[in-house]
N, C-alpha and C positions, 0 to 999 in steps of 0.2 A: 881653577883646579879641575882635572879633568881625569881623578880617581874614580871607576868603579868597584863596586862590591861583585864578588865573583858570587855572592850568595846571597843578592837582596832579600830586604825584609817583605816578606808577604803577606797581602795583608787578608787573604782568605785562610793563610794557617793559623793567622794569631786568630781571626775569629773562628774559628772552631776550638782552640781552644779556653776562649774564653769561653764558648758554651758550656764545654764541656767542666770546665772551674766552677762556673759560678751557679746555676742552675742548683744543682745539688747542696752546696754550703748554702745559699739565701733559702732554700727550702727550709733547711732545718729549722730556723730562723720561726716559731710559733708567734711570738711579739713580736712591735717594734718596743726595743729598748736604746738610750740613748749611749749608756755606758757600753754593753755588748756592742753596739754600732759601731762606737768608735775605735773599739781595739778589731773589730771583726774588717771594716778597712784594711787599718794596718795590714794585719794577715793577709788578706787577699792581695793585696798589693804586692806583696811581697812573694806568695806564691804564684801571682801570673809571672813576676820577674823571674821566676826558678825557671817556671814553664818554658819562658821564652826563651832561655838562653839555651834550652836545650834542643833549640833548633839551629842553632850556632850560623847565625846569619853573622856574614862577615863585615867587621870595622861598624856595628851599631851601637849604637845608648839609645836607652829605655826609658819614656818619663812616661808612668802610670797613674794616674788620676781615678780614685774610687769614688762614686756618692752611694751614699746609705742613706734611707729615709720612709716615712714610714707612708703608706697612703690611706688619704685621708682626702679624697677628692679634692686635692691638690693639683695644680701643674707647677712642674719647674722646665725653665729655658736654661741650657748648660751652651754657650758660645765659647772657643778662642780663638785668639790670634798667633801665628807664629810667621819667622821670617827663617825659609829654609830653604834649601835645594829641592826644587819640584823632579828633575831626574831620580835623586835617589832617598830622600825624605819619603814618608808616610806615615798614616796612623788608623787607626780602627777603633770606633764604638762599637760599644756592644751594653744595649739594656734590657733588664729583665726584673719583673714584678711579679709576685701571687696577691693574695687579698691582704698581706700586711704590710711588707716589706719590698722599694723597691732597690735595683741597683744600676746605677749606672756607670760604666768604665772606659775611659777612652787612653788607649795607647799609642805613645809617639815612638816610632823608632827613629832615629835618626843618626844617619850616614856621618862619622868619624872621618875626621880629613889628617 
């Protein structure tokens, strides 16, 4: 197949805006709770999805991956695998911690055939 995206996904816009998301919501965040965690995901998840579509990169899907967790001098290793097109496939981490809560999110955009 030998479609382009006339509007690739880039991946220094979605991280900026993921700074710009999540920074301020994990702020607010005084605990780590495990219930708040789990619906505060969801949320986010679903608002970086709003975010990104309003940059209207053409022919993409979005798979968004949140971790919530609380730190506790702890390390976590977050790895995947994926089989895609390296032409017009991508994706962006982006993590961020204060003294309770950390978050980690990594978005796939991926090019629609």
């Amino acid at each position: 197949m030998n479609s382009r995206s006339s509007h690739p996904f880039n991946s220094n816009e979605v991280k900026q805006i993921l700074e710009q998301i999540i920074c301020p919501i994990v702020n607010r965040q005084k605990t780590y709770d495990s219930l708040k965690c789990t619906q505060l995901s969801k949320d986010l998840s679903q608002i970086i999805k709003d975010a990104i579509k309003t940059l209207n990169y053409d022919r993409y899907k979005y798979v968004i991956q949140v971790v919530l967790g609380q730190c506790e001098h702890e390390n976590l290793m977050m790895t995947c695998r994926c089989l895609w097109d390296i032409q017009q496939d991508n994706y962006v981490s982006y993590v961020y911690s204060n003294e309770k809560i950390f978050c980690a999110v990594t978005v796939f955009g991926l090019f629609y055939y």
